[in-house]
Backbone as CSV, one residue per row, in Angstrom:
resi,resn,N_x,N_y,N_z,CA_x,CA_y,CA_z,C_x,C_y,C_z
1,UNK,-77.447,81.174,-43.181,-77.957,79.906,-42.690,-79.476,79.931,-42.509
2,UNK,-80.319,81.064,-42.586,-81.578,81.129,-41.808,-82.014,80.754,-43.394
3,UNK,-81.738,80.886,-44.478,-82.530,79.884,-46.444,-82.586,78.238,-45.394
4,UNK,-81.142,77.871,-45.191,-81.688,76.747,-45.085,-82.520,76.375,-43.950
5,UNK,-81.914,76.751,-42.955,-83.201,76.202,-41.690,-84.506,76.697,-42.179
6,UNK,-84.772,77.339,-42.375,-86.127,77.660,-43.225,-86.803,76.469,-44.079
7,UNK,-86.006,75.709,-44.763,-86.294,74.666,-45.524,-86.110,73.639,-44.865
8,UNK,-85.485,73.504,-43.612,-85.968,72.530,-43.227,-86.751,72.280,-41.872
9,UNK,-87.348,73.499,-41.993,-88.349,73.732,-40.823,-89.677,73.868,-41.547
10,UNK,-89.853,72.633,-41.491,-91.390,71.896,-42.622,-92.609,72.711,-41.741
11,UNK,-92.875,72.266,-40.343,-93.852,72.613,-39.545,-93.975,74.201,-39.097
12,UNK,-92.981,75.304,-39.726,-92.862,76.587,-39.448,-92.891,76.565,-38.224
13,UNK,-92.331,76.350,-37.268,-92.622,75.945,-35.433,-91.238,76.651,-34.849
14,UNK,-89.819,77.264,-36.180,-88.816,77.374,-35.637,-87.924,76.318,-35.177
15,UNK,-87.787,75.252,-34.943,-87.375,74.373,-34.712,-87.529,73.309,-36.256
16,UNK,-86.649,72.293,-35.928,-86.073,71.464,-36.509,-86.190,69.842,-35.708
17,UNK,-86.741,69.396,-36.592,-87.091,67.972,-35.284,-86.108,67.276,-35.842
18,UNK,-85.990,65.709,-35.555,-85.332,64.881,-35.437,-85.272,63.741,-36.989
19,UNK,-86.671,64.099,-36.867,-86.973,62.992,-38.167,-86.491,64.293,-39.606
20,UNK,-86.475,65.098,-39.379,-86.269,66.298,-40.861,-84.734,66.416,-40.828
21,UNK,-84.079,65.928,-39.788,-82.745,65.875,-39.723,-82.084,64.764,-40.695
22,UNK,-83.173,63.923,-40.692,-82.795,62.977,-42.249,-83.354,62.452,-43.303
23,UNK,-83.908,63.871,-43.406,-84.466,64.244,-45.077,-83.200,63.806,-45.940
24,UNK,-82.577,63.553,-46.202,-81.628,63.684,-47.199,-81.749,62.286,-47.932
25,UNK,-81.532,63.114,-49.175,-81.866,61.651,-50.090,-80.304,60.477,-50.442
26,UNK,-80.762,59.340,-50.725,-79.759,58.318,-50.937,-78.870,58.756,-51.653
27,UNK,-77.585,58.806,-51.167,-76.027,58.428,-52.589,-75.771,59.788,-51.705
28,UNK,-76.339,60.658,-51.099,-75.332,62.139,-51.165,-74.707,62.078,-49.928
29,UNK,-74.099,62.988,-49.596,-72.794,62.885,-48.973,-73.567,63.507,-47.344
30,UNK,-74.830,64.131,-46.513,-75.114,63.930,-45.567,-76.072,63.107,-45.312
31,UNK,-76.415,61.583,-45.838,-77.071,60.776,-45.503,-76.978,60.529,-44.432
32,UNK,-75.573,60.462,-44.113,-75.736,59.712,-42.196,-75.554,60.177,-41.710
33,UNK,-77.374,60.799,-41.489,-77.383,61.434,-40.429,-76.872,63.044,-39.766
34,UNK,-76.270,63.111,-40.701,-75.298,64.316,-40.420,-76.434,65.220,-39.324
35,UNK,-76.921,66.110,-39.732,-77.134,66.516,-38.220,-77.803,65.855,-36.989
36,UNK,-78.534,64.787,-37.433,-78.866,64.012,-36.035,-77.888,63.507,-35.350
37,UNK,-77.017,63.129,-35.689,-75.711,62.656,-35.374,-75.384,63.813,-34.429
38,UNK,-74.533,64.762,-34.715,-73.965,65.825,-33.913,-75.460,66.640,-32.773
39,UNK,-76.609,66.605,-33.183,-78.133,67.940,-32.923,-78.044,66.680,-31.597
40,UNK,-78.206,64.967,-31.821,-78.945,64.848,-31.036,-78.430,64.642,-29.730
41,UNK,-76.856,65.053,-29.721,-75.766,65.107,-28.351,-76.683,66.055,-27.863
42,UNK,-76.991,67.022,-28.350,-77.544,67.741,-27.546,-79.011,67.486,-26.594
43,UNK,-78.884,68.021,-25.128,-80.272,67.728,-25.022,-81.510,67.904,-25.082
44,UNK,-81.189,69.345,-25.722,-82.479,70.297,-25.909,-83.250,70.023,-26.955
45,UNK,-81.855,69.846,-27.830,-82.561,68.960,-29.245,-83.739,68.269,-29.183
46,UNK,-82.642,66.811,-28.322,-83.900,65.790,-28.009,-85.293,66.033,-27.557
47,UNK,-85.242,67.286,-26.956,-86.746,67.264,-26.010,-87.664,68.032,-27.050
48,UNK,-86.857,68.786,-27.473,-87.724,69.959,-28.578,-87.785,70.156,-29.659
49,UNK,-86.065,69.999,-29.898,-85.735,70.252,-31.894,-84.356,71.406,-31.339
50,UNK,-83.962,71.462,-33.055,-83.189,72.564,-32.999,-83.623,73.946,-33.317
51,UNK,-83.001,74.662,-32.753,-82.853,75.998,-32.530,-82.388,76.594,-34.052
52,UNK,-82.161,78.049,-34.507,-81.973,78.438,-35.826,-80.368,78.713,-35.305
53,UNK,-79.669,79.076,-33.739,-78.654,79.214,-33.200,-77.458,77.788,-33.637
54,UNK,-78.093,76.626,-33.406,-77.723,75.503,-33.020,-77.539,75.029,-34.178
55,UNK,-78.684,74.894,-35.277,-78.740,74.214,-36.883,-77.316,75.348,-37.716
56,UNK,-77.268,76.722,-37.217,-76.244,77.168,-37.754,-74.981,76.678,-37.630
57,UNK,-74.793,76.707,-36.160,-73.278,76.319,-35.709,-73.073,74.491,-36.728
58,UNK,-74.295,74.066,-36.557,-73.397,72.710,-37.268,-73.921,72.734,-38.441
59,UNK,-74.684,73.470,-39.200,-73.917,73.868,-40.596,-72.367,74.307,-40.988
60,UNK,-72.259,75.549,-40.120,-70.782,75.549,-40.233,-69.729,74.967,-40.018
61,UNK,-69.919,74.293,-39.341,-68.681,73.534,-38.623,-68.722,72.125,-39.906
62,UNK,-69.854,72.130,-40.397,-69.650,71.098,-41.755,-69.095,71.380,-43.021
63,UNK,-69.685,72.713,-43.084,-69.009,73.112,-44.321,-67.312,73.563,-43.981
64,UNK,-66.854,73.863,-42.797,-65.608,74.198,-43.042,-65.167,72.806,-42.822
65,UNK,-65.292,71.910,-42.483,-64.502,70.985,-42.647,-64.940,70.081,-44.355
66,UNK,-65.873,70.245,-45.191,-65.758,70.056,-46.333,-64.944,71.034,-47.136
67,UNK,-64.413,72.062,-47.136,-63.218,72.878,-47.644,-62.166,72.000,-47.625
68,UNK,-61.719,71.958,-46.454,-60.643,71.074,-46.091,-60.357,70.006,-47.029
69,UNK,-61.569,69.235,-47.461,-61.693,67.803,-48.268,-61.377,68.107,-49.589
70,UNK,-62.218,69.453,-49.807,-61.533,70.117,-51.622,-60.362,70.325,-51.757
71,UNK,-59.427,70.643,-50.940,-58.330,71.352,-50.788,-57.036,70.452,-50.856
72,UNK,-57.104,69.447,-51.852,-56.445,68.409,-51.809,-55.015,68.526,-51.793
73,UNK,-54.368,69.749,-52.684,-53.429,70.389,-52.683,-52.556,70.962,-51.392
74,UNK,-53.557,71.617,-50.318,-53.269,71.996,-49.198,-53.132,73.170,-49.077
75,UNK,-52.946,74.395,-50.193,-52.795,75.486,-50.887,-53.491,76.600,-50.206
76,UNK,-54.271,75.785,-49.676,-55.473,76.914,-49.287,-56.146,77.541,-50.397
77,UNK,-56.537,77.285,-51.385,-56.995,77.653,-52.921,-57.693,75.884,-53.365
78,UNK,-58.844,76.289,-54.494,-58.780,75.538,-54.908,-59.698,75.501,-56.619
79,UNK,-58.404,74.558,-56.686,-58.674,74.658,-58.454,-59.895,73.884,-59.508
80,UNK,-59.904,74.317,-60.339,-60.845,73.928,-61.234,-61.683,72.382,-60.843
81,UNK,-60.240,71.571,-60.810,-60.489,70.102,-61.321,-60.414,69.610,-59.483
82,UNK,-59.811,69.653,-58.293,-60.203,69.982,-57.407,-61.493,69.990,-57.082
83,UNK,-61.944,71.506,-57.608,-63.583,71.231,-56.912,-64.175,70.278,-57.658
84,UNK,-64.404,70.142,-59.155,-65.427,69.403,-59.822,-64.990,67.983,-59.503
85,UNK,-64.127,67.568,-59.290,-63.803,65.904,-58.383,-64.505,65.953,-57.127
86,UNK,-64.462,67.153,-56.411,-65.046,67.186,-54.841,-66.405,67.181,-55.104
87,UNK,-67.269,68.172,-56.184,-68.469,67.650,-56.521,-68.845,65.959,-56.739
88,UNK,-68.008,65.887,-57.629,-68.279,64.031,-57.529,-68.496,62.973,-56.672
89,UNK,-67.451,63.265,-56.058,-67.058,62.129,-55.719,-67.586,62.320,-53.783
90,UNK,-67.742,63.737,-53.496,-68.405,64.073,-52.187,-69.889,64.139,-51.971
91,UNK,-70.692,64.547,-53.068,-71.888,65.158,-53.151,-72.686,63.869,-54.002
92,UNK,-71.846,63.547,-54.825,-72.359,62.847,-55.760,-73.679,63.260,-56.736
93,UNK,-73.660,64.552,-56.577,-74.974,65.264,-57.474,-74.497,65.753,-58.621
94,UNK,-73.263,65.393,-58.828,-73.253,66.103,-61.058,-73.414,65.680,-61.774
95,UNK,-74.287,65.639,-62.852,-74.385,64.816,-63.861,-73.221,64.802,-64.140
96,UNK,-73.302,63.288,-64.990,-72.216,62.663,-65.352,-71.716,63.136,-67.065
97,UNK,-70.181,62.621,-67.120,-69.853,63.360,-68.392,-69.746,64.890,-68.908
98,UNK,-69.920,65.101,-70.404,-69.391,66.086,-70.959,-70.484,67.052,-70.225
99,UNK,-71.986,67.028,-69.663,-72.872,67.973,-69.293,-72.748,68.135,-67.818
100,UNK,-72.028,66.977,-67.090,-71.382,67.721,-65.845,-70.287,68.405,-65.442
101,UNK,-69.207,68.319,-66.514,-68.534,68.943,-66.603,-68.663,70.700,-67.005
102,UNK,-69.368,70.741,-68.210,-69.935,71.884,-68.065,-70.803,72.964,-67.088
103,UNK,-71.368,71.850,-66.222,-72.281,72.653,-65.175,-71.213,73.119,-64.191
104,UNK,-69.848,72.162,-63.818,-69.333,72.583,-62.672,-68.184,73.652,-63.428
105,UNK,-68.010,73.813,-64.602,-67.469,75.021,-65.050,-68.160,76.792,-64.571
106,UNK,-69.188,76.209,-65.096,-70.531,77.437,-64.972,-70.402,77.821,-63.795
107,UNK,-70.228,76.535,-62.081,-70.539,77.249,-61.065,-69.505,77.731,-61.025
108,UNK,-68.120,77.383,-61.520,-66.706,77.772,-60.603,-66.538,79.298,-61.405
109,UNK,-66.918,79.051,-62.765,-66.183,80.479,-63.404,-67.310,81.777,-62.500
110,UNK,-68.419,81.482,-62.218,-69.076,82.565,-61.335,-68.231,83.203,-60.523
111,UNK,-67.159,82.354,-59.502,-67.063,83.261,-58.246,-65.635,83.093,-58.119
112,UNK,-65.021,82.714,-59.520,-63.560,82.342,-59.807,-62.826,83.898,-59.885
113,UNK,-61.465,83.742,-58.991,-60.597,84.867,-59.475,-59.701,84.932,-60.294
114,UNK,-58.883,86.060,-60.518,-58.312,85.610,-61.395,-56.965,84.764,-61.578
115,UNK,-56.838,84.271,-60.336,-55.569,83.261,-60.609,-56.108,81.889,-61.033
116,UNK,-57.975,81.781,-61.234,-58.940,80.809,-61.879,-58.529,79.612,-60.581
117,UNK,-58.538,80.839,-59.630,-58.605,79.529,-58.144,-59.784,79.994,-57.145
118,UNK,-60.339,78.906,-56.643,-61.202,79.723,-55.310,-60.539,79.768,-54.074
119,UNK,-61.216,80.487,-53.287,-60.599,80.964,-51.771,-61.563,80.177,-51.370
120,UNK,-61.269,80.049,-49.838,-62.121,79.200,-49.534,-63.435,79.896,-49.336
121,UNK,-63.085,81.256,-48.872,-64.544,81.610,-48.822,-65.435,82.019,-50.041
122,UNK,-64.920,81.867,-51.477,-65.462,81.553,-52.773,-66.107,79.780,-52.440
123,UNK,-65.339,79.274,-52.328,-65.535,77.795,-52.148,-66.579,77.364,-51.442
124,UNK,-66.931,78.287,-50.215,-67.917,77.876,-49.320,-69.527,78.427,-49.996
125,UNK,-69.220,79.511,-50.426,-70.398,79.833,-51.080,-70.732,79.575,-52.387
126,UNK,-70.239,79.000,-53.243,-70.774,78.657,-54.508,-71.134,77.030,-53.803
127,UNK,-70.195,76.317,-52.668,-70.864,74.964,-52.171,-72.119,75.191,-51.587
128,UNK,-71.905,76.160,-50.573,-73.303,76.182,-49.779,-74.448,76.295,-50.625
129,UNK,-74.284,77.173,-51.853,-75.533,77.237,-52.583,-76.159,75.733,-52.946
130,UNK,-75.275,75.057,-53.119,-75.529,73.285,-53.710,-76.316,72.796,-52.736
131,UNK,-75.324,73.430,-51.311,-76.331,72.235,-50.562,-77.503,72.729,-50.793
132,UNK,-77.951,74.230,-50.358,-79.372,74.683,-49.987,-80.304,73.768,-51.062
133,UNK,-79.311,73.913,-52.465,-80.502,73.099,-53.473,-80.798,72.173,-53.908
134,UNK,-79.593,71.452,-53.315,-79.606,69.484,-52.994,-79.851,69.073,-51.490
135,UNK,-79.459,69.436,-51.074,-79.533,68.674,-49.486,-80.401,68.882,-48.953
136,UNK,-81.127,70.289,-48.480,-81.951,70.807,-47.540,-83.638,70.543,-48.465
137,UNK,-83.334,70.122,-49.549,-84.965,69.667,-50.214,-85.945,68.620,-49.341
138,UNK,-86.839,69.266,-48.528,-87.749,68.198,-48.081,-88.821,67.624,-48.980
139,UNK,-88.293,66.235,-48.589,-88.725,65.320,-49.517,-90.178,64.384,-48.230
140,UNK,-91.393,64.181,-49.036,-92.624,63.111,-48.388,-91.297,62.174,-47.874
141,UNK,-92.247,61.559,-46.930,-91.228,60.551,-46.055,-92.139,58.534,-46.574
142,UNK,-92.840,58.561,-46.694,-93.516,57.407,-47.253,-93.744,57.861,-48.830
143,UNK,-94.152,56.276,-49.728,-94.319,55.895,-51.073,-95.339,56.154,-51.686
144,UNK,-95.639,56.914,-52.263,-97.055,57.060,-53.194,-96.581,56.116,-54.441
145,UNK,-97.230,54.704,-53.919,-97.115,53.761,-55.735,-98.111,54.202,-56.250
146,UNK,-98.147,53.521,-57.874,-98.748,53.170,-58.864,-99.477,52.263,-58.768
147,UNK,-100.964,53.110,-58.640,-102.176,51.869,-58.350,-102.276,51.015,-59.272
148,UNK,-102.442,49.657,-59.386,-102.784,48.333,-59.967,-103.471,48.813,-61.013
149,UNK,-103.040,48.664,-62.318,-104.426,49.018,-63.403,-104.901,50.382,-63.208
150,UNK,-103.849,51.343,-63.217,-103.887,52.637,-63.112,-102.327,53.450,-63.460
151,UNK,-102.480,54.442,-63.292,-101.488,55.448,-63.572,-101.267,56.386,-62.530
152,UNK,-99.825,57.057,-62.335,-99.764,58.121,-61.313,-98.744,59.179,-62.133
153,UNK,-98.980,60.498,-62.032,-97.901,61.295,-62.365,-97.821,62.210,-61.506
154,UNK,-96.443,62.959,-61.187,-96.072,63.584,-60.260,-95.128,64.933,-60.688
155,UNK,-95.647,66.061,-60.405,-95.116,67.362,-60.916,-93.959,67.481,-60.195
156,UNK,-93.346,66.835,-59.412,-91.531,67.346,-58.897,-91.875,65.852,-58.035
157,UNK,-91.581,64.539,-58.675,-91.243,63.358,-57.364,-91.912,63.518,-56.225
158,UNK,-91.321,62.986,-55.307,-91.352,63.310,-54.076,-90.898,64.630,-52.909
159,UNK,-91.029,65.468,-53.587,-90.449,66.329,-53.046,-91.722,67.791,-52.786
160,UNK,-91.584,68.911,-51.862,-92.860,69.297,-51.290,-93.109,70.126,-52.326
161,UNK,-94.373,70.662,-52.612,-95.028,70.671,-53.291,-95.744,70.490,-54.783
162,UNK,-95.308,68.976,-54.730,-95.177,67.878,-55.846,-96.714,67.629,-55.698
163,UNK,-97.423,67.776,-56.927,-98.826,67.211,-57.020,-98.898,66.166,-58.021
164,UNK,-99.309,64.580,-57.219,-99.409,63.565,-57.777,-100.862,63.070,-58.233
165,UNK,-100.699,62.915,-59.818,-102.477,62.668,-60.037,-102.657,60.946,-60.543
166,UNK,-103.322,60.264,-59.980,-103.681,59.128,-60.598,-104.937,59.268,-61.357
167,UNK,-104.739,58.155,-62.189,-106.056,57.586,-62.865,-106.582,56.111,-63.025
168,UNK,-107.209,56.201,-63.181,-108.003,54.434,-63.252,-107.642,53.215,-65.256
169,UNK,-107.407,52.785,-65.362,-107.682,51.928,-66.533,-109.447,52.363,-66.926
170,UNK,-109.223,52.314,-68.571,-111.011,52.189,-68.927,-111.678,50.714,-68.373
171,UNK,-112.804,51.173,-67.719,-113.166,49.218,-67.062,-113.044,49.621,-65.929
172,UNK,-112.111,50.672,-65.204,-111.802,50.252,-63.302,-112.490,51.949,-62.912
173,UNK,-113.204,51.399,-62.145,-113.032,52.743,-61.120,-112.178,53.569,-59.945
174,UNK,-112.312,54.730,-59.189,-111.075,54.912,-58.312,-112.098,54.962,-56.830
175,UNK,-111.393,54.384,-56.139,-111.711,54.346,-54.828,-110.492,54.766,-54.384
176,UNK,-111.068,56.449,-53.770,-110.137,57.521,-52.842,-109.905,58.556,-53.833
177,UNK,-108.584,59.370,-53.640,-108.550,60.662,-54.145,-107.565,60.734,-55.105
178,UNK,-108.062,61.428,-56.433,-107.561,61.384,-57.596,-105.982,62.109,-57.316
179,UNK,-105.331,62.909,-56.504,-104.521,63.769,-56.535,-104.420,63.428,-55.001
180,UNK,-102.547,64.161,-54.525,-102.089,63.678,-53.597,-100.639,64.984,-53.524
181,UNK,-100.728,65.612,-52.485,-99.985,66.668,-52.418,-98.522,66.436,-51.223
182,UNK,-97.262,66.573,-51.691,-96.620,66.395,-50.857,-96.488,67.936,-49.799
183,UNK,-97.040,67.633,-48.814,-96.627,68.967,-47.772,-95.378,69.337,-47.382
184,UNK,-95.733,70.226,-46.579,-94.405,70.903,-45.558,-93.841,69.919,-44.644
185,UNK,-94.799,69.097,-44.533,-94.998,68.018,-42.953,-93.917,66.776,-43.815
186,UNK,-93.843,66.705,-44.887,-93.310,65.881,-45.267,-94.157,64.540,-45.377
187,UNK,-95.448,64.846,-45.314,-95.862,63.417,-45.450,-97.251,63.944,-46.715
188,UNK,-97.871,63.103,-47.487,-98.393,62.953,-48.387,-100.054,63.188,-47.830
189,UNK,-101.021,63.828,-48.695,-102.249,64.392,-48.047,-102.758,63.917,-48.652
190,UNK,-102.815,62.374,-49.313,-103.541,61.203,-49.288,-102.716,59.787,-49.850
191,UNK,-103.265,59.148,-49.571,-102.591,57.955,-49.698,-102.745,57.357,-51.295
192,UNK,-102.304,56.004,-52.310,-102.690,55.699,-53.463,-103.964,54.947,-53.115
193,UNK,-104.947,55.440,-54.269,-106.365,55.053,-54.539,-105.848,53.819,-55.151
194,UNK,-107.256,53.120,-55.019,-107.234,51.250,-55.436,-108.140,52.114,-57.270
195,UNK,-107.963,50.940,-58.185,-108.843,51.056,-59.051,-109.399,49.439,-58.825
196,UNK,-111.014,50.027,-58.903,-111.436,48.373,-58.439,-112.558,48.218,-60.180
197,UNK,-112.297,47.061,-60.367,-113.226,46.845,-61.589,-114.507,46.965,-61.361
198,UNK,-115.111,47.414,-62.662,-116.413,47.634,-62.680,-117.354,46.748,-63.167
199,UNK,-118.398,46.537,-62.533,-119.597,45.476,-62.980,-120.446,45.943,-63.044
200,UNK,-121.596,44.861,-64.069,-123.171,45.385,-63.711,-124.020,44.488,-62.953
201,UNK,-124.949,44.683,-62.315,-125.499,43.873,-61.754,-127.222,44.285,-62.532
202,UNK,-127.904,43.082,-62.433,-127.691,41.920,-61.955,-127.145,40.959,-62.990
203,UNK,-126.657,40.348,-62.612,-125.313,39.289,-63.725,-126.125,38.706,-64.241
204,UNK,-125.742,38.019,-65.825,-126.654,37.093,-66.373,-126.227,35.982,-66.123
205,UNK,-127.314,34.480,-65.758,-127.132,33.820,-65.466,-127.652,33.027,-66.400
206,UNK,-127.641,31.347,-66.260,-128.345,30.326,-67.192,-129.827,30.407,-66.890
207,UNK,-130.523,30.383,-68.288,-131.883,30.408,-68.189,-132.492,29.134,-68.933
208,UNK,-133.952,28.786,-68.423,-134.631,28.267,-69.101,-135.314,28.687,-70.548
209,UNK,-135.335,27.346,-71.409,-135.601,27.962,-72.847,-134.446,28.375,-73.390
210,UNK,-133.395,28.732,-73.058,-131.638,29.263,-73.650,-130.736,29.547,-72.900
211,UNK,-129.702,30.310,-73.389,-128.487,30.447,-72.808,-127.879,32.192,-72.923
212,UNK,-127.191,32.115,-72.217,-126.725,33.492,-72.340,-124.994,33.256,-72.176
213,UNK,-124.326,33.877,-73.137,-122.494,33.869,-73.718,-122.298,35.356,-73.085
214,UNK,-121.399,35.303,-72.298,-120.809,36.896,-72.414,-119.263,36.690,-72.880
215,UNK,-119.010,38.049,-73.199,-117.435,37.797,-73.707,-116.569,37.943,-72.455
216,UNK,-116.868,38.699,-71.274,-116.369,38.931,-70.514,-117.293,38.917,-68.911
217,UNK,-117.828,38.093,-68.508,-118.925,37.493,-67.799,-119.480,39.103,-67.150
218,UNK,-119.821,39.412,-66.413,-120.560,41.116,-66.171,-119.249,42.119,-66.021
219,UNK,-118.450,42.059,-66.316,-117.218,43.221,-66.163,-117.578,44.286,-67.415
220,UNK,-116.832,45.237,-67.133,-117.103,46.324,-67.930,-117.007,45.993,-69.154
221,UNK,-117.887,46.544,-70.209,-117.314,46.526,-71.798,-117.601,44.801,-72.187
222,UNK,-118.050,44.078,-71.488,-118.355,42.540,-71.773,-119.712,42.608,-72.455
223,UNK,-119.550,41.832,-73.689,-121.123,41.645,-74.376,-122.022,40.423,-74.095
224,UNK,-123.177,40.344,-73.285,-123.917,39.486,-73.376,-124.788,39.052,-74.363
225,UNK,-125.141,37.714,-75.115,-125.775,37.398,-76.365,-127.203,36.175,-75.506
226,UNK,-128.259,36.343,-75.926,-128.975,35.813,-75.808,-129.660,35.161,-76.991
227,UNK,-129.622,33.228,-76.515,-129.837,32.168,-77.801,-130.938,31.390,-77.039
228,UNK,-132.311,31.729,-77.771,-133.529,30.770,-77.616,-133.041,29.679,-78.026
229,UNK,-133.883,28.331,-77.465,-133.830,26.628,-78.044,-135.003,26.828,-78.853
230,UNK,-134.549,27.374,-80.489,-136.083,27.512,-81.077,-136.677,25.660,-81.653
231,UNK,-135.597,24.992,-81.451,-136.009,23.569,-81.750,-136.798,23.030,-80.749
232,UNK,-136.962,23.716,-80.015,-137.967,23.271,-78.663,-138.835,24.028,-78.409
233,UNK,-138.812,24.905,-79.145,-140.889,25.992,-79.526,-139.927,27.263,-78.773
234,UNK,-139.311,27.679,-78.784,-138.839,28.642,-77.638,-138.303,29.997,-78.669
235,UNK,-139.194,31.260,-78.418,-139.215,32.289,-79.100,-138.149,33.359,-78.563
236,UNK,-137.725,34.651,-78.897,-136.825,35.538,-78.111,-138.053,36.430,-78.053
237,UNK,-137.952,37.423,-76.760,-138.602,38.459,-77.040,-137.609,39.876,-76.348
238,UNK,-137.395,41.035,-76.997,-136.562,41.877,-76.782,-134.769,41.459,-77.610
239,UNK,-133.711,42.204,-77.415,-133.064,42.529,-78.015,-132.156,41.524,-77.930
240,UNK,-131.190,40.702,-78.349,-130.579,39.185,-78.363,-129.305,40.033,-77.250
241,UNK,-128.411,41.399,-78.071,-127.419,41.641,-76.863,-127.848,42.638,-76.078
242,UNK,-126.699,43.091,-74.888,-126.714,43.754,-74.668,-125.273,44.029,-73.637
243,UNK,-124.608,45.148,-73.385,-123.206,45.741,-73.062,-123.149,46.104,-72.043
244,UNK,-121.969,46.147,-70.767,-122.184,46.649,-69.689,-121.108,47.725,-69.755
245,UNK,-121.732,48.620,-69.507,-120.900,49.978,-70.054,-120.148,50.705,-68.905
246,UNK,-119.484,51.237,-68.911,-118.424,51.658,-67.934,-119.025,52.186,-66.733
247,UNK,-120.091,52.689,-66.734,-120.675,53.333,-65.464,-121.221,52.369,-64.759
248,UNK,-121.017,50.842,-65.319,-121.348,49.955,-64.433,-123.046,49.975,-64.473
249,UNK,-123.680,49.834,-65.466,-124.963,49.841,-65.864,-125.133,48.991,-67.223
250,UNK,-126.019,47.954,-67.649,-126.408,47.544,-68.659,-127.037,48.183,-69.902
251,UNK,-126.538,47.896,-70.964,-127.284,48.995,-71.768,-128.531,48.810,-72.393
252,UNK,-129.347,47.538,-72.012,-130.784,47.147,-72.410,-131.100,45.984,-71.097
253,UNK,-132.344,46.092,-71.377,-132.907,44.671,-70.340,-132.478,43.630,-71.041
254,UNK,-132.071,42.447,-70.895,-132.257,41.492,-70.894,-133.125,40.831,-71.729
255,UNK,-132.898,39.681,-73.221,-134.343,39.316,-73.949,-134.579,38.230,-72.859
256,UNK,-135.851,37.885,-73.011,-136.098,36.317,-72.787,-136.544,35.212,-73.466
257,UNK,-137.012,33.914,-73.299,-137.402,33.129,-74.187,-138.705,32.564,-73.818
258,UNK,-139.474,32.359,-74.320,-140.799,32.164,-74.177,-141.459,30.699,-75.280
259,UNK,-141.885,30.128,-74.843,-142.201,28.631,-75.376,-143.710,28.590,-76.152
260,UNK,-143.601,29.264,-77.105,-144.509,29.542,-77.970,-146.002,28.310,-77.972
261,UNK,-145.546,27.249,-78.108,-146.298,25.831,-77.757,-147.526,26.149,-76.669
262,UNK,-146.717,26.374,-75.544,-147.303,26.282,-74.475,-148.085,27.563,-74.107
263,UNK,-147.507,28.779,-74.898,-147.956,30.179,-74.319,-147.723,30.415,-72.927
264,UNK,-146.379,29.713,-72.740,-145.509,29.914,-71.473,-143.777,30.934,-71.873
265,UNK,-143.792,31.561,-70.823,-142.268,32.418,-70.918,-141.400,32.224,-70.206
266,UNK,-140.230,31.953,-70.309,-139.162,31.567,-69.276,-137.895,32.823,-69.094
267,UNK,-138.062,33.831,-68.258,-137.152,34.415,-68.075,-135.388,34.169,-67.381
268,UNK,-135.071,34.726,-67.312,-133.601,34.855,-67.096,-133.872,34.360,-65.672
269,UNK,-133.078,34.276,-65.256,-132.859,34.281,-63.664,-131.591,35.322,-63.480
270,UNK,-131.818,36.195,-62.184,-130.445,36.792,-61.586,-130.169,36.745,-60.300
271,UNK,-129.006,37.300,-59.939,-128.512,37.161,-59.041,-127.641,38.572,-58.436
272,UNK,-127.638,38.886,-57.336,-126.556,39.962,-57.048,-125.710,39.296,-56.470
């Protein structure tokens, strides 16, 4: 019993709190609650956590009464098709079909005798191993989404020491931390980063003497075009485009137009 309390003694403190008592993930068979249920009659529990004394006794007292549930026969033995139904339909962790069938072959022929029946105390230990490696998995307790116009990937889910990396869309930047580690604590050592779009400043605006088109008004990767009124004496001077490039910087100044007539220039106007 001391593999699993170990695993589920996130904070290494020896104890077992209240909230790790229902780590257990959806569909399996100690969702409710199972040891908060029975730990938190107790009162020591409540004030402190459990003990490695206490998390044992109601481990055991669970697993022998899941024997009981395999044992459909009453035999005190139990057979092939027996357990791999009790996997199913109790645990709900076997893959389904011809590749779960095979897996629950694999565990039973391990510790199978030869009347190709288990005892119960075969039974308890090829189960207990399941739970240690389904049940007792501490899993982050809050959601690391998928930032808006970004990406997240995660080396084991939610589960502890799962390293989750986001990234931004080309165009967005990340505001907060690229990577996100699920702890012992069960909670996540940063939260999901925003990707916020990128601009340049200062924006082009309407000018005298012409106009300025962007394809995508100052956002990233948007091309600005600059068009003198040459029917009205009005010359360009400098480069007609220019791009606002991902670092959120323009990639030339700005042309302007200048009124040749007059030997007057009319620049852009901006704005932040």
């Amino acid at each position: 019993m001391v593999h699993y309390f170990n695993r589920f003694d996130a904070n290494e403190n020896g104890l077992v709190e209240l909230w790790e008592a229902n780590l257990q993930s959806s569909g399996r068979a100690m969702t409710i609650s199972f040891f908060a249920s029975i730990l938190a009659a107790n009162s020591s529990f409540k004030e402190r956590g459990a003990t490695l004394s206490m998390f044992s006794d109601v481990m055991s007292a669970w697993l022998e009464e899941r024997k009981l549930v395999a044992d459909k026969n009453g035999n005190g033995k139990i057979s092939f098709w027996e357990f791999y139904w009790f996997l199913r339909s109790e645990t709900q962790m076997m893959t389904r079909g011809r590749a779960g069938k095979q897996l629950a072959e694999r565990m039973f022929n391990d510790r199978v005798g030869p009347d190709r029946q288990l005892d119960f105390c075969q039974f308890l230990d090829v189960y207990s191993t399941k739970v240690a490696e389904e049940f007792t998995v501490i899993r982050c307790k809050s959601t690391l989404y998928t930032p808006r116009h970004g990406t997240k990937v995660c080396t084991n889910k939610d589960i502890t020491g799962s390293i989750c990396t986001f990234t931004c869309q080309p165009g967005y930047r990340m505001i907060g931390n690229e990577t996100a580690i699920c702890a012992r604590t069960a909670r996540w050592s940063a939260t999901t980063p925003i990707c916020e779009r990128i601009q340049c400043f200062p924006k082009s605006m309407k000018m005298n003497g012409g106009q300025v088109t962007c394809t995508n008004s100052n956002f990233a990767f948007s091309q600005c075009r600059t068009e003198c009124h040459e029917s009205r004496g009005f010359v360009m001077s400098g480069e007609a485009t220019k791009t606002c490039n991902a670092n959120g910087t323009w990639s030339r100044e700005e042309a302007c137009c200048s009124n040749s007539g007059h030997n007057h220039r009319s620049f852009t106007r901006r704005s932040r």
